[in-house]
C-alpha positions in Angstrom: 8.9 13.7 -1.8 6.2 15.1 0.0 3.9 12.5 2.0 0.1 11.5 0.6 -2.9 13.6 2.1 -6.3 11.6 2.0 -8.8 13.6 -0.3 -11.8 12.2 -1.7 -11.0 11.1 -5.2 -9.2 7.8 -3.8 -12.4 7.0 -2.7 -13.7 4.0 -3.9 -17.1 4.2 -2.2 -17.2 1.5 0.2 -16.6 2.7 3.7 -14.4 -0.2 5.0 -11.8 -0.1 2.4 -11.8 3.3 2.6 -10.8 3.2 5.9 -8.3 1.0 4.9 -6.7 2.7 2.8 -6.8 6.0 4.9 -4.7 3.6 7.6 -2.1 2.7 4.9 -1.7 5.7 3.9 -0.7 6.4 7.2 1.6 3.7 7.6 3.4 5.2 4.3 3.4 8.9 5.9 5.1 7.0 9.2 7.5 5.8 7.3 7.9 9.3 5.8 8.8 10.4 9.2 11.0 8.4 9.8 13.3 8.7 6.1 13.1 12.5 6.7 14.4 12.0 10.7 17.7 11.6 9.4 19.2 9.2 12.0 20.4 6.1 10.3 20.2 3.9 13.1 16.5 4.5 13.2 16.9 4.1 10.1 17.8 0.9 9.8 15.9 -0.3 12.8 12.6 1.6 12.9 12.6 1.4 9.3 12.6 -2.7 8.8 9.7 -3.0 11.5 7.6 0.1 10.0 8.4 -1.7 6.5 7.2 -4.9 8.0 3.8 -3.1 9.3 3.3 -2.0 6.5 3.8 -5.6 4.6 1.6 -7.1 6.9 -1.4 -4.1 6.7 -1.2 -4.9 3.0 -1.7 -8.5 3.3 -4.7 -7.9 5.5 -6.1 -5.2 3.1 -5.5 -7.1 0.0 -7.2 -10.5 1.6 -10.6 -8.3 2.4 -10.0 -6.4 -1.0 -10.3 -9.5 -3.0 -13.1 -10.9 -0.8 -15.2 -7.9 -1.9 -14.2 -8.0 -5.8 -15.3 -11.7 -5.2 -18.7 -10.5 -4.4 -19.4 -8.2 -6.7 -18.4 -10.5 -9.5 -15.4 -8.4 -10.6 -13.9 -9.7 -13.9 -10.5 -8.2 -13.7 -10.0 -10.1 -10.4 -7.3 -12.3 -11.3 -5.5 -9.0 -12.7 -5.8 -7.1 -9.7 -4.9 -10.0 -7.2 -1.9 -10.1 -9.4 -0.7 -6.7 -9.0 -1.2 -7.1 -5.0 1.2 -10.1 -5.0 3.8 -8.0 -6.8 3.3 -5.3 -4.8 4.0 -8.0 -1.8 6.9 -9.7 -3.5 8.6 -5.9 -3.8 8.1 -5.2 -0.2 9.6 -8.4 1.2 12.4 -8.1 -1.1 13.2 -4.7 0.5 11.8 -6.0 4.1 14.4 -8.7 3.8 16.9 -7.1 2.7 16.9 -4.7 5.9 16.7 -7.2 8.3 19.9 -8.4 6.7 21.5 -5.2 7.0 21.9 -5.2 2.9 19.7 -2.1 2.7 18.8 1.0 4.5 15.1 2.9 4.1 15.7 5.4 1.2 14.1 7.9 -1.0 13.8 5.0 -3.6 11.9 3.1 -1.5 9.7 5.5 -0.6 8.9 6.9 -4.1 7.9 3.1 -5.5 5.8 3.1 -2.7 3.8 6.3 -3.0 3.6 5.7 -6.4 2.1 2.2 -6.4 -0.2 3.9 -3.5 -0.8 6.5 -5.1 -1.6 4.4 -8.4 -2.9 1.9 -7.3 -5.6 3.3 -5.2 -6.5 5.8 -7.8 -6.7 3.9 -11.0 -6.6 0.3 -10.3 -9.1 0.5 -7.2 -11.2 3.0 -8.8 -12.1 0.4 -11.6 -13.8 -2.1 -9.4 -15.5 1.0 -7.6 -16.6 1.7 -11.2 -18.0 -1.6 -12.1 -20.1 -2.4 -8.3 -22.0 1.3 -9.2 -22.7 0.2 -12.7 -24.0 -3.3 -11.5 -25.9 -1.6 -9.0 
């Protein structure tokens, strides 16, 4: 599974979630690092607090994501704040589930994560960047 290189078609033309984005993406290739290191200790370790990190960046993003669909007058909102709290709910799951020793960062994990990244960012996020430029 290769890790996610920042081009311009996940851009959703609006400079601060952008840059978001750019630093999730970043988190996820950390993350990559550390799967493809091979240790299992650091692993299990390294792997629950980067997992974490990235739990909390999302949190942070999705709060100032929403805010902007807020002001633009987005109507599929409620849909898209939706898919953020699954995305959540999935990461905690596997976030708790380290700390608890029941899981170990995998290829599994990884791969629902670049997906819903990769995804997310360039459908879901690309609608809303849609609808601001046609209201503008």
């Amino acid at each position: 599974m290769p890790k996610i290189e920042w081009d311009e078609s996940f851009s959703v033309n609006n400079a601060d979630i952008d840059g978001q984005h750019k630093k999730w993406i970043e988190i996820f290739n950390n993350m990559h690092g550390i799967l493809t290191g091979g240790d299992i200790d650091a692993l299990q370790n390294i792997g629950a607090d980067t997992l974490n990190a990235m739990q909390e960046y999302a949190q942070k993003h999705f709060k100032f994501e929403e805010e902007y669909m807020r002001k633009i007058n987005y109507p599929e909102l409620y849909t898209h704040k939706r898919q953020h709290e699954d995305f959540d709910n999935q990461i905690y799951v596997y976030s708790r589930a380290m700390r608890e020793g029941r899981l170990v960062l995998n290829s599994e994990i990884m791969q629902m994560i670049r997906n819903w990244l990769l995804e997310h960012i360039g459908i879901e996020d690309k609608q809303y960047a849609l609808f601001s430029a046609r209201e503008n």
